[in-house]
N, CA, C and O atoms as a CHARMM CRD file, in Angstrom:
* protein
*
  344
    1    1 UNK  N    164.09200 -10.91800  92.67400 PROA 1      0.00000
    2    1 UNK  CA   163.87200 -10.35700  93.99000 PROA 1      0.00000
    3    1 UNK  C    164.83000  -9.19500  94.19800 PROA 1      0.00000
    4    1 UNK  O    165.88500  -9.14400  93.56600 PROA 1      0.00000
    5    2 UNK  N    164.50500  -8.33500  95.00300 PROA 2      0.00000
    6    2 UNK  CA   164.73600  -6.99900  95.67400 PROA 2      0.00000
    7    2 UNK  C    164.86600  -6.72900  97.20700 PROA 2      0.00000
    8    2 UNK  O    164.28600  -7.24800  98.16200 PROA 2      0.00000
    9    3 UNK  N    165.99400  -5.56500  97.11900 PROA 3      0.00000
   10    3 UNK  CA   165.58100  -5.65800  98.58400 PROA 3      0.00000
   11    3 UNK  C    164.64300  -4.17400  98.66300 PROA 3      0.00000
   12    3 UNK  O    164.93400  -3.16600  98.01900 PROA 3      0.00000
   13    4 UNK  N    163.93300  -4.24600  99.22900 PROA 4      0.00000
   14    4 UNK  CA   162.54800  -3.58800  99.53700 PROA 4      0.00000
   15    4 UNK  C    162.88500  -2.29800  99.60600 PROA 4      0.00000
   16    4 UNK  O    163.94700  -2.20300 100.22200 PROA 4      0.00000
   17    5 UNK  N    162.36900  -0.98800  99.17000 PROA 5      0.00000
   18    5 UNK  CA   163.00200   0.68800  99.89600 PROA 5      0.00000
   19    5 UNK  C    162.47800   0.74400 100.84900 PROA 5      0.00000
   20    5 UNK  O    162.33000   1.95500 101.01300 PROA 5      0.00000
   21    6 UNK  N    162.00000   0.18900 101.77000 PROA 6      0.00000
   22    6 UNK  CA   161.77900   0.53300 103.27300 PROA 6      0.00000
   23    6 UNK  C    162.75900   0.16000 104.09500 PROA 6      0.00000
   24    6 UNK  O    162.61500   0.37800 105.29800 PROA 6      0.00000
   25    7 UNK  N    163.67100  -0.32700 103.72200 PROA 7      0.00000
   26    7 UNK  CA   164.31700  -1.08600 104.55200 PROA 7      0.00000
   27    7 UNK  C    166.27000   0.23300 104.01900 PROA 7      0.00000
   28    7 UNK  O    166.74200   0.48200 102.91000 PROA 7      0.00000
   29    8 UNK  N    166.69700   0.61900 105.27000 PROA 8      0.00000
   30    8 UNK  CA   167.73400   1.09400 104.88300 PROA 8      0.00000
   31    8 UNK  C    168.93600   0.41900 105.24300 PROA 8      0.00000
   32    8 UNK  O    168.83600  -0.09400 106.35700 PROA 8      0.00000
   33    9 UNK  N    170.15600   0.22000 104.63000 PROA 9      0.00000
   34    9 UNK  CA   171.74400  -0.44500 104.64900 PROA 9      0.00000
   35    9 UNK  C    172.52300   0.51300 105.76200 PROA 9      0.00000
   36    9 UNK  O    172.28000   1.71900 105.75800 PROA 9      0.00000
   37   10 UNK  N    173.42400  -0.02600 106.67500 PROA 10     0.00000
   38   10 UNK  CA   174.68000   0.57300 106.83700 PROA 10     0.00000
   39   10 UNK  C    175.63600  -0.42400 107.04900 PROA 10     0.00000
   40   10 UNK  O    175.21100  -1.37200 107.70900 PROA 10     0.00000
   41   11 UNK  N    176.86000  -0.49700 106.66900 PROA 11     0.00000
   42   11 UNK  CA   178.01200  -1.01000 107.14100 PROA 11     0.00000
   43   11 UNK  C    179.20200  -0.05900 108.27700 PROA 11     0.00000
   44   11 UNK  O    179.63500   1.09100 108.20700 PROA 11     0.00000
   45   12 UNK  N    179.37000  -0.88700 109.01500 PROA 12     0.00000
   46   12 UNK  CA   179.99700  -0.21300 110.22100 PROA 12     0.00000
   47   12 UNK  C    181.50200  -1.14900 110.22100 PROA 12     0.00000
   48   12 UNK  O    181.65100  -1.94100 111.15100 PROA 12     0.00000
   49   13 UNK  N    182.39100  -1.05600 109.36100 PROA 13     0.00000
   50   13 UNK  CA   183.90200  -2.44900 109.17300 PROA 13     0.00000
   51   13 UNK  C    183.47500  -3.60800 108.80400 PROA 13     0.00000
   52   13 UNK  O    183.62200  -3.74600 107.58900 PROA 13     0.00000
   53   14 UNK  N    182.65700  -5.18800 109.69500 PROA 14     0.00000
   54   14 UNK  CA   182.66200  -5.97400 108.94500 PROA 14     0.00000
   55   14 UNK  C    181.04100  -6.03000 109.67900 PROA 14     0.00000
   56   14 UNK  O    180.32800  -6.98800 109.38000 PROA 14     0.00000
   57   15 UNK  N    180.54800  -5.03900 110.57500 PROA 15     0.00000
   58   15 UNK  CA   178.91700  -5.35400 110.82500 PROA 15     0.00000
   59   15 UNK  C    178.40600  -4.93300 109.41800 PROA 15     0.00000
   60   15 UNK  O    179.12700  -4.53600 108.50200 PROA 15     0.00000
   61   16 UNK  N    177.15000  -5.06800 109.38500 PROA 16     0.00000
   62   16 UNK  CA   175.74600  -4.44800 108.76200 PROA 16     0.00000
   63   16 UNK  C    175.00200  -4.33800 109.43000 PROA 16     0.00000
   64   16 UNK  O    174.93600  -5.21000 110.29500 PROA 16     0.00000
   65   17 UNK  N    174.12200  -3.37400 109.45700 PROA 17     0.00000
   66   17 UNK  CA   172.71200  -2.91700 110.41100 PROA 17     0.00000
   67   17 UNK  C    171.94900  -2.95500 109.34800 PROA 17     0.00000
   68   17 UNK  O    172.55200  -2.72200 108.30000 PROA 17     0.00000
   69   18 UNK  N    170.15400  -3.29700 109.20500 PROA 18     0.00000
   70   18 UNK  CA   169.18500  -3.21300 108.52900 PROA 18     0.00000
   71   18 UNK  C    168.03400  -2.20100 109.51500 PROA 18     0.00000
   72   18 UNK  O    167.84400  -2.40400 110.71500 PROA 18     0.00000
   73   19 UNK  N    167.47500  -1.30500 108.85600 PROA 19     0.00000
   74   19 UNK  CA   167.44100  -0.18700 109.73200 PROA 19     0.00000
   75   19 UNK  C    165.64900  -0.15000 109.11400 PROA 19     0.00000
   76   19 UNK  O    165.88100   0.11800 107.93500 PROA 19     0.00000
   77   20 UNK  N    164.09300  -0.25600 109.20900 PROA 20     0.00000
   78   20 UNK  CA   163.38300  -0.31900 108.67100 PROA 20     0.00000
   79   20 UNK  C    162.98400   1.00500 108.94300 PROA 20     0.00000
   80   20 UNK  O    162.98100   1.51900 110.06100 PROA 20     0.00000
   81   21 UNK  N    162.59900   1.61800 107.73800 PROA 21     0.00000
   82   21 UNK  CA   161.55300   2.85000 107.75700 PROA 21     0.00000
   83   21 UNK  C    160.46000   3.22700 108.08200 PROA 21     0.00000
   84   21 UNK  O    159.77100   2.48800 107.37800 PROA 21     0.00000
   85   22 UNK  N    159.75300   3.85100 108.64600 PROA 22     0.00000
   86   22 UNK  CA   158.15800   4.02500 109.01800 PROA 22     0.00000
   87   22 UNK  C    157.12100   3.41300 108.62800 PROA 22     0.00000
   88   22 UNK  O    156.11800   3.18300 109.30400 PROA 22     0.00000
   89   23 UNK  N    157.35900   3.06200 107.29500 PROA 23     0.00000
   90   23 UNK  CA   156.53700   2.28400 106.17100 PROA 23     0.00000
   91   23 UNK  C    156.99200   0.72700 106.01700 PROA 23     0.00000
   92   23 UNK  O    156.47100   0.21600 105.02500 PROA 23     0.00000
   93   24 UNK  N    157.55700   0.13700 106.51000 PROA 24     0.00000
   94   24 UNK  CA   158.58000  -1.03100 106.24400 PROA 24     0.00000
   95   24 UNK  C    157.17300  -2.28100 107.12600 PROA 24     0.00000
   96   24 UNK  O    156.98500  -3.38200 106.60700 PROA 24     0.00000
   97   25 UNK  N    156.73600  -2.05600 107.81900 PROA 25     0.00000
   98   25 UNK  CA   156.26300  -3.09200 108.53400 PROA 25     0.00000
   99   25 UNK  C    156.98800  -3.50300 109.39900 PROA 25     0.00000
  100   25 UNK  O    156.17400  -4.08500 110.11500 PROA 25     0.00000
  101   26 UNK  N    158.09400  -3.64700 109.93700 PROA 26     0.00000
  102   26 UNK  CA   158.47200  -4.02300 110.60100 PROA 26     0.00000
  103   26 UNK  C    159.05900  -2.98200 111.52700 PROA 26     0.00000
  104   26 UNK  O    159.08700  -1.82700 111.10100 PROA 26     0.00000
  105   27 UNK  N    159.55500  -3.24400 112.79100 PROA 27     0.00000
  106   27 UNK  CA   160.21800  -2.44500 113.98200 PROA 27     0.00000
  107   27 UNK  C    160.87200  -2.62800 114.85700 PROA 27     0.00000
  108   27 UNK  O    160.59600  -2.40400 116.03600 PROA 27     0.00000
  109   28 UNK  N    162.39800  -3.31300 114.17100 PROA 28     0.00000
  110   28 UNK  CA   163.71600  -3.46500 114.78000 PROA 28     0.00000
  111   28 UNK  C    164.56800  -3.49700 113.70900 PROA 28     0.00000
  112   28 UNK  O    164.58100  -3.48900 112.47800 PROA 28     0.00000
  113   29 UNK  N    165.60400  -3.55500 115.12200 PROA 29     0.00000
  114   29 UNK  CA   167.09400  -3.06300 114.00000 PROA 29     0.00000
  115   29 UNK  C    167.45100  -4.78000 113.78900 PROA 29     0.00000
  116   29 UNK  O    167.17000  -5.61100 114.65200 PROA 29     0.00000
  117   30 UNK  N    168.15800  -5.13800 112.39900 PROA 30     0.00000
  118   30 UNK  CA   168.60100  -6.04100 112.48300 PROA 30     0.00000
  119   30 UNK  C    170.29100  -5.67500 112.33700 PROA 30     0.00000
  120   30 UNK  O    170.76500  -4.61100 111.93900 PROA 30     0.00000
  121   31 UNK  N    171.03200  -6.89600 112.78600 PROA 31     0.00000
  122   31 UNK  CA   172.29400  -6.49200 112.66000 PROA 31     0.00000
  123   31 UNK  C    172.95500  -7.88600 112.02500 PROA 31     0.00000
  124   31 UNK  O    172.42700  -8.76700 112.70400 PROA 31     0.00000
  125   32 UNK  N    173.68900  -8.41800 111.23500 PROA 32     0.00000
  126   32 UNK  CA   174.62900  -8.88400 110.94800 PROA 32     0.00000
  127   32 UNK  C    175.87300  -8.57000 110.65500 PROA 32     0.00000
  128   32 UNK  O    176.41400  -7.57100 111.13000 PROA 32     0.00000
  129   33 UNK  N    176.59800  -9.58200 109.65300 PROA 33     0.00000
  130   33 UNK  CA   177.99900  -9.96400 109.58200 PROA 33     0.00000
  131   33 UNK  C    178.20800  -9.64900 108.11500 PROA 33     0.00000
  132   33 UNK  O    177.31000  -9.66900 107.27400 PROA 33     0.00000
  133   34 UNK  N    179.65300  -9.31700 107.85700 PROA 34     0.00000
  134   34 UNK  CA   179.75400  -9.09300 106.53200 PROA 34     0.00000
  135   34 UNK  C    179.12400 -10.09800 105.44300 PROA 34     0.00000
  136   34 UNK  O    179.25400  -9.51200 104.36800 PROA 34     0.00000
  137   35 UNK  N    178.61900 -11.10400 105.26600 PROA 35     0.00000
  138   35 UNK  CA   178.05300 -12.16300 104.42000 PROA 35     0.00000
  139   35 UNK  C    176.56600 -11.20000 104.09900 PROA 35     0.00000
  140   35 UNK  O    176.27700 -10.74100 102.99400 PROA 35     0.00000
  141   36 UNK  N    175.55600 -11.00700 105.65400 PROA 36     0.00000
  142   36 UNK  CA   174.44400 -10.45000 105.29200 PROA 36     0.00000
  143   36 UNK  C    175.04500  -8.95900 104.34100 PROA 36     0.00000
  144   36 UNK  O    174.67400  -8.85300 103.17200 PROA 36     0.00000
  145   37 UNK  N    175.93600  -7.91800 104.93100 PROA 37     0.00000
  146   37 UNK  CA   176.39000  -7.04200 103.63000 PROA 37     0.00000
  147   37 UNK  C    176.51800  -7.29900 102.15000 PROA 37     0.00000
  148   37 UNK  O    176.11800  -6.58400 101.23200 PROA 37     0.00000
  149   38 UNK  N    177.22900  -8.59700 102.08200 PROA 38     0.00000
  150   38 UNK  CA   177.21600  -9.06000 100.73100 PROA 38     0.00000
  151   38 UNK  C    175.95100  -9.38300  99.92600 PROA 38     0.00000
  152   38 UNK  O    175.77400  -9.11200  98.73800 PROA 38     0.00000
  153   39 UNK  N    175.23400  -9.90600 100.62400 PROA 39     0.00000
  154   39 UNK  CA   174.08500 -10.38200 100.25200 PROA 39     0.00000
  155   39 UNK  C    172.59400  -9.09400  99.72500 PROA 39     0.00000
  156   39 UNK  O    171.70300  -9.02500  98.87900 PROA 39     0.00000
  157   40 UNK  N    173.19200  -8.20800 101.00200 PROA 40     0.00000
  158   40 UNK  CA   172.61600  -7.12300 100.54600 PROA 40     0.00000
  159   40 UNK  C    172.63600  -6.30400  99.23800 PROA 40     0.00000
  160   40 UNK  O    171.62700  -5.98200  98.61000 PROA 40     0.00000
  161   41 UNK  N    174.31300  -5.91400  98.79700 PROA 41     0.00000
  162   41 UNK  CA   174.49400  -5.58800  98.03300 PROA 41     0.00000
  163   41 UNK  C    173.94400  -6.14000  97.54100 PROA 41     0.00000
  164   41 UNK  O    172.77900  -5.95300  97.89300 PROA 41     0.00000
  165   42 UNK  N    174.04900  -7.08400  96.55900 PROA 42     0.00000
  166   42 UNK  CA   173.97100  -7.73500  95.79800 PROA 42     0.00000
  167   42 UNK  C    172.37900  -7.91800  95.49100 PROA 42     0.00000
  168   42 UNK  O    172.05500  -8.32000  94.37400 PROA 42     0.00000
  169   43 UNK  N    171.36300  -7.62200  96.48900 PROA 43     0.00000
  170   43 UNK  CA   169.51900  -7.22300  96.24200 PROA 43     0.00000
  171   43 UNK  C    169.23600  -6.28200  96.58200 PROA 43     0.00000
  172   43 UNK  O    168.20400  -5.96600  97.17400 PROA 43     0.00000
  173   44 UNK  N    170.68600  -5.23200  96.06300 PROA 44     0.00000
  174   44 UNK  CA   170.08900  -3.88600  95.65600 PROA 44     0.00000
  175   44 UNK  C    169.64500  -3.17300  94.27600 PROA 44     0.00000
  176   44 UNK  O    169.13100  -2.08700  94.00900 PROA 44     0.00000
  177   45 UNK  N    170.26900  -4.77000  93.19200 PROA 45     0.00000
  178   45 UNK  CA   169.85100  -4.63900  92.17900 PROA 45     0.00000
  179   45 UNK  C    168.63500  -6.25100  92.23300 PROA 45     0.00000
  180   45 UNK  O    168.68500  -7.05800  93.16100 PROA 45     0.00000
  181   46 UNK  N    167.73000  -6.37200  91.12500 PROA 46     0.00000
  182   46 UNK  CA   167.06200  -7.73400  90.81800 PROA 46     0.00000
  183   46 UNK  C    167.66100  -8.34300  90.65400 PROA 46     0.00000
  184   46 UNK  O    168.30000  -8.12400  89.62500 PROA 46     0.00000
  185   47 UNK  N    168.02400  -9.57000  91.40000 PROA 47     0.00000
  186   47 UNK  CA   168.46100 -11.12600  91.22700 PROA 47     0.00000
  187   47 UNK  C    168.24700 -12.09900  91.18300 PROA 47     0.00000
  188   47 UNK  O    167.81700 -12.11100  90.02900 PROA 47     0.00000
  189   48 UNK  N    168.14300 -13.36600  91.59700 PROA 48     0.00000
  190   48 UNK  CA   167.79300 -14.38000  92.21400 PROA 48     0.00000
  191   48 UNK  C    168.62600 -15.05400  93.50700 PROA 48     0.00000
  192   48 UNK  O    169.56800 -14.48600  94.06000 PROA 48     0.00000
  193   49 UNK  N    168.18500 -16.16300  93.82500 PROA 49     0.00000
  194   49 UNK  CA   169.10000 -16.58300  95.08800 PROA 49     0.00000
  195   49 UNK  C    170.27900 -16.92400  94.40400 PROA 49     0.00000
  196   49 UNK  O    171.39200 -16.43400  94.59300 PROA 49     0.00000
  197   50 UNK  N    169.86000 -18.09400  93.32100 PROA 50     0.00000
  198   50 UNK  CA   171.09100 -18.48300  92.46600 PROA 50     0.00000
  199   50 UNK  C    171.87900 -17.78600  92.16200 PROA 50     0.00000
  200   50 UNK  O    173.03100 -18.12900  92.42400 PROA 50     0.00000
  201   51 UNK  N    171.63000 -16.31000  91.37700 PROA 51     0.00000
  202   51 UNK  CA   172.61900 -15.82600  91.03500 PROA 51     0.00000
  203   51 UNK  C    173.63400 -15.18900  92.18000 PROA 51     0.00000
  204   51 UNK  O    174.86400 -15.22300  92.21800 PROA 51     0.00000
  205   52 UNK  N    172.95800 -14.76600  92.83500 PROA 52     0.00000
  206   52 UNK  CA   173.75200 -14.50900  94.74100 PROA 52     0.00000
  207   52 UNK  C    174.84800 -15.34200  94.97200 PROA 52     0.00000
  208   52 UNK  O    176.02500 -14.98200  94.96300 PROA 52     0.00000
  209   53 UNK  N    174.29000 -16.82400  95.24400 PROA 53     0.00000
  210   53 UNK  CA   175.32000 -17.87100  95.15700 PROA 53     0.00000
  211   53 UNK  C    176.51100 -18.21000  94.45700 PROA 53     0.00000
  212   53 UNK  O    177.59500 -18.63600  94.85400 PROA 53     0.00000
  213   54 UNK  N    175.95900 -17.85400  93.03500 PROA 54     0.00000
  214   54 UNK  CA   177.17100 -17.94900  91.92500 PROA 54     0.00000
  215   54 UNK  C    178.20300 -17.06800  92.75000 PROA 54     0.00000
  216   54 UNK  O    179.25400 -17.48400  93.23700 PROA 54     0.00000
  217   55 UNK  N    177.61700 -15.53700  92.82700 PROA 55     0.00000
  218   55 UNK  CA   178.46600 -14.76100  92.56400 PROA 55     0.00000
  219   55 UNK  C    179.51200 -14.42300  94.00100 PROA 55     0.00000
  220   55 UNK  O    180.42400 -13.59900  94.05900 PROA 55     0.00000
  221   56 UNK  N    179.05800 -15.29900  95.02100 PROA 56     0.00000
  222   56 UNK  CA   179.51300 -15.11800  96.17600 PROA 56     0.00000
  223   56 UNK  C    181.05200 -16.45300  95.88800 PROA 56     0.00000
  224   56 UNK  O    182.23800 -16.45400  96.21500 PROA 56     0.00000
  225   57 UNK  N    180.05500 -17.52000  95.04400 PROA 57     0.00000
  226   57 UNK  CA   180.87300 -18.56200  95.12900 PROA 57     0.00000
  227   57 UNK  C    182.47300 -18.33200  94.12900 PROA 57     0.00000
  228   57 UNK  O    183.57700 -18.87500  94.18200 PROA 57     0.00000
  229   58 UNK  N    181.98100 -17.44400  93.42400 PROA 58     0.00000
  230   58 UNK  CA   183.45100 -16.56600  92.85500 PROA 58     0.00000
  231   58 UNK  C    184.16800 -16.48000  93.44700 PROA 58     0.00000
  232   58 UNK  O    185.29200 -16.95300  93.27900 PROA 58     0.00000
  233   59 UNK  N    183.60100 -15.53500  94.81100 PROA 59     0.00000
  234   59 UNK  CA   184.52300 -14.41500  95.13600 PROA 59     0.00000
  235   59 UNK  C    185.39600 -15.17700  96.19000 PROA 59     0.00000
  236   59 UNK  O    186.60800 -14.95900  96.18500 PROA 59     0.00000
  237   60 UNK  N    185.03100 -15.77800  96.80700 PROA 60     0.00000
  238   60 UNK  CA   185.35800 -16.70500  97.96000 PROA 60     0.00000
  239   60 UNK  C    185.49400 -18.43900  97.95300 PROA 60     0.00000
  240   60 UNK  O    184.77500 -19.26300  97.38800 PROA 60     0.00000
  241   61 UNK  N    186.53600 -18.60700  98.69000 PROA 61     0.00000
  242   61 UNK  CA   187.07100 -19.70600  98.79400 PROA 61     0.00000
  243   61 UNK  C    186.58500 -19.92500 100.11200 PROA 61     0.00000
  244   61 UNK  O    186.99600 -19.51200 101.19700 PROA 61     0.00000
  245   62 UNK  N    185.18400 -20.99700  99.66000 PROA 62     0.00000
  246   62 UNK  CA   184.28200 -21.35800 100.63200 PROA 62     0.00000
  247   62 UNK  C    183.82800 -22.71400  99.63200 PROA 62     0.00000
  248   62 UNK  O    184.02500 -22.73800  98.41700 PROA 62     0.00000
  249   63 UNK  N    183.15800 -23.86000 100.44800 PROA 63     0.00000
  250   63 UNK  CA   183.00000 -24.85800  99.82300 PROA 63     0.00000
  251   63 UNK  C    181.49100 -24.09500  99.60100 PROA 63     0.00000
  252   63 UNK  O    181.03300 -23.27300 100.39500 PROA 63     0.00000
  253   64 UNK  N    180.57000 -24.71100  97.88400 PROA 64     0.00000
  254   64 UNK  CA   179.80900 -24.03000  97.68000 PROA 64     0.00000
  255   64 UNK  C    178.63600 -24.28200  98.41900 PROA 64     0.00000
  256   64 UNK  O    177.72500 -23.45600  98.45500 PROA 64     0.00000
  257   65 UNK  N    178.58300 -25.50800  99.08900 PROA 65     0.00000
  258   65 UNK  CA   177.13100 -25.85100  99.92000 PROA 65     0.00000
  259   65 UNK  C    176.86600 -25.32000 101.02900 PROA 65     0.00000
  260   65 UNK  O    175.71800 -25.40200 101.46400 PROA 65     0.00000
  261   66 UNK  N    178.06700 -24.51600 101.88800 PROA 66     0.00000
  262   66 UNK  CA   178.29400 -23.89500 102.85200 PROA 66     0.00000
  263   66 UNK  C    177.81600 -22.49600 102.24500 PROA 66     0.00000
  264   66 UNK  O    176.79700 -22.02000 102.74600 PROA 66     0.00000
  265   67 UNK  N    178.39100 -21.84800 101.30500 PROA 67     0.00000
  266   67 UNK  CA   178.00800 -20.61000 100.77500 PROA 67     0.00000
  267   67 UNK  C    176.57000 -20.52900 100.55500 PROA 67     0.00000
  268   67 UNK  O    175.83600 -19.57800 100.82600 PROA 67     0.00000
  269   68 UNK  N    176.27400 -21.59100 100.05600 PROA 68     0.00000
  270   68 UNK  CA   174.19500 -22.01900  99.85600 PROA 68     0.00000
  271   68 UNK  C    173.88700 -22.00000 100.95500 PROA 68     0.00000
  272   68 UNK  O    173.40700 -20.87000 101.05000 PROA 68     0.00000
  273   69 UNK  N    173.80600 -22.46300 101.93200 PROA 69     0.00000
  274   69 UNK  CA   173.21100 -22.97400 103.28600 PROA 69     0.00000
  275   69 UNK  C    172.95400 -21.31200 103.73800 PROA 69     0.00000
  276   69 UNK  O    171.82200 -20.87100 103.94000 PROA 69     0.00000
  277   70 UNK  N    174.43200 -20.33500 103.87700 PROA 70     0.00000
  278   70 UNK  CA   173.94300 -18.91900 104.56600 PROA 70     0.00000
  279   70 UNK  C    173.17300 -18.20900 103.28500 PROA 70     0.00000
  280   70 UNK  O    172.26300 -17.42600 103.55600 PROA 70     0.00000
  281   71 UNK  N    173.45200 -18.41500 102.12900 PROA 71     0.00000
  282   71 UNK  CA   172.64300 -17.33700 101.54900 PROA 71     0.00000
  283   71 UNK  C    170.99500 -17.64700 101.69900 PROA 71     0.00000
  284   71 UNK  O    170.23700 -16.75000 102.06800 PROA 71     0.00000
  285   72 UNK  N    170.60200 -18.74400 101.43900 PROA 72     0.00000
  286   72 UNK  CA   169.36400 -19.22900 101.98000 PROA 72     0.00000
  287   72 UNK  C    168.61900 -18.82200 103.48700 PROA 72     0.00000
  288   72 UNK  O    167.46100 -18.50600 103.75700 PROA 72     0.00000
  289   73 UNK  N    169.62000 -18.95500 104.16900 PROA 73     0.00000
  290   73 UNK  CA   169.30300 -18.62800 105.68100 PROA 73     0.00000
  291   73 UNK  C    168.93700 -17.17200 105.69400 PROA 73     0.00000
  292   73 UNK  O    167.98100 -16.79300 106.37100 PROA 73     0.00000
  293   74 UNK  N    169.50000 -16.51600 105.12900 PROA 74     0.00000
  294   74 UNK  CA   169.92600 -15.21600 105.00800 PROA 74     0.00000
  295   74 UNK  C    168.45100 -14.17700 104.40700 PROA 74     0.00000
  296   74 UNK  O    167.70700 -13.32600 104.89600 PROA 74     0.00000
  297   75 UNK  N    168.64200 -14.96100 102.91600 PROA 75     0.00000
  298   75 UNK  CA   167.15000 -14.93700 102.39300 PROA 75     0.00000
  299   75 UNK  C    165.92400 -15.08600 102.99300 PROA 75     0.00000
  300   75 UNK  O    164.95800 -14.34500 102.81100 PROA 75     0.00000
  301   76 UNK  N    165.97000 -16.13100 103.77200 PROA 76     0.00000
  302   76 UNK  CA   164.55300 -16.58300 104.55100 PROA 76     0.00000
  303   76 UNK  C    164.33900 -15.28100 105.60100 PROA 76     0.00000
  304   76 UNK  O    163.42100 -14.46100 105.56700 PROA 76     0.00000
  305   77 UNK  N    165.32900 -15.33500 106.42600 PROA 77     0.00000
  306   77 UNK  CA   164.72100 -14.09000 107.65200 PROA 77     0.00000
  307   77 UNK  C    164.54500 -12.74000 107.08700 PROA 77     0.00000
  308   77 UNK  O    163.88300 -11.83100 107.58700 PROA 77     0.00000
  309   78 UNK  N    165.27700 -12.71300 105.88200 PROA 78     0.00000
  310   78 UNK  CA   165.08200 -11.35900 105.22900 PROA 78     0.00000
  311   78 UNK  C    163.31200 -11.23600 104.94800 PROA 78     0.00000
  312   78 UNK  O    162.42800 -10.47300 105.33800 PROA 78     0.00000
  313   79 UNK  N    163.35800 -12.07000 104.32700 PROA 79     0.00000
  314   79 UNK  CA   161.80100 -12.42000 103.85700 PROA 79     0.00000
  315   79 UNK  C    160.54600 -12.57300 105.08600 PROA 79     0.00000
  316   79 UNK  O    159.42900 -12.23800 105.48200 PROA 79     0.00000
  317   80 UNK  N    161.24200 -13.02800 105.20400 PROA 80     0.00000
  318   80 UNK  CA   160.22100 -12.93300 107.23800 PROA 80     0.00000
  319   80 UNK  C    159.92400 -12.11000 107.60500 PROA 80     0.00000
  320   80 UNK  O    158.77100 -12.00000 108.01900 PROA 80     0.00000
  321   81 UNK  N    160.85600 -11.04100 107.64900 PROA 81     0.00000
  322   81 UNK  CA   160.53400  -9.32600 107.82300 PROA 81     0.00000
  323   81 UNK  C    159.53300  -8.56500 106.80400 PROA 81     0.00000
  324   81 UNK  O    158.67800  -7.70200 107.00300 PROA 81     0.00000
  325   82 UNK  N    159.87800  -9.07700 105.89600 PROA 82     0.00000
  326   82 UNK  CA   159.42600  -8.42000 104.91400 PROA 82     0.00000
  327   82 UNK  C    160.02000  -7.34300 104.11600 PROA 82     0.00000
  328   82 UNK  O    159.41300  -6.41900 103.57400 PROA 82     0.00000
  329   83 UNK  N    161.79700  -7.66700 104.10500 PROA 83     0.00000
  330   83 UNK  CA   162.86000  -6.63300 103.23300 PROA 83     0.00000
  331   83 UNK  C    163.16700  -7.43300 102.01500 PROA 83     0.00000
  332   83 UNK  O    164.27300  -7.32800 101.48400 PROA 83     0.00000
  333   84 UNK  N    162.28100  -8.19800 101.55800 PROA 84     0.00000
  334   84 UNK  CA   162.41700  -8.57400 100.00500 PROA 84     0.00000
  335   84 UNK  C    161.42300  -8.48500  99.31700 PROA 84     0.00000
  336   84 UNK  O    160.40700  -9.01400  99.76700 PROA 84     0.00000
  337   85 UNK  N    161.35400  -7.83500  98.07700 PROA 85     0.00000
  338   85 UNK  CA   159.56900  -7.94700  97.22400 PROA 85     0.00000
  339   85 UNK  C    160.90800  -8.77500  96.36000 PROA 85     0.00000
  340   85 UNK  O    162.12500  -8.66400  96.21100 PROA 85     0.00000
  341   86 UNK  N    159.86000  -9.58300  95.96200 PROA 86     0.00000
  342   86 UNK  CA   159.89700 -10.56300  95.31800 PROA 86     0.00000
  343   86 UNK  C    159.62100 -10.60700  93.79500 PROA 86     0.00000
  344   86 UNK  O    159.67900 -11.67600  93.18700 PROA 86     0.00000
């Protein structure tokens, strides 16, 4: 999975904005928290959820089922919109 080119990134310190393009299907701004940034990065190349997880579960001293629970969450509304091809 991917995150979609309709869909554009910004980080603003520890927000993220998801900003959809004309073509995106969708038509609002989304905004999160540095986690959705991470997550972003990270399906700006092809991944999977798993590998997301791994690589979050590196970086951070977070118990890993907690780190699963948001990347999942995270994933799903992304997907709802329609900022992941799959």
């Amino acid at each position: 999975m991917k995150l979609n080119k309709n869909f554009l990134t910004h980080k603003a310190g520890n927000d993220t904005v998801i900003v959809p393009t004309g073509n995106a299907g969708f038509s609002d701004v989304v905004q999160g928290n540095e986690t959705l940034g991470i997550i972003l990065d990270l399906l700006k190349e092809d991944t999977t959820e798993q590998q997301i997880i791994d690589k979050m579960a590196e970086q951070y001293d977070a118990p890993r089922a907690e780190i699963e629970k948001d990347v999942v969450s995270v994933i799903s509304g992304l997907r709802k919109i329609g900022a992941i091809d799959e």
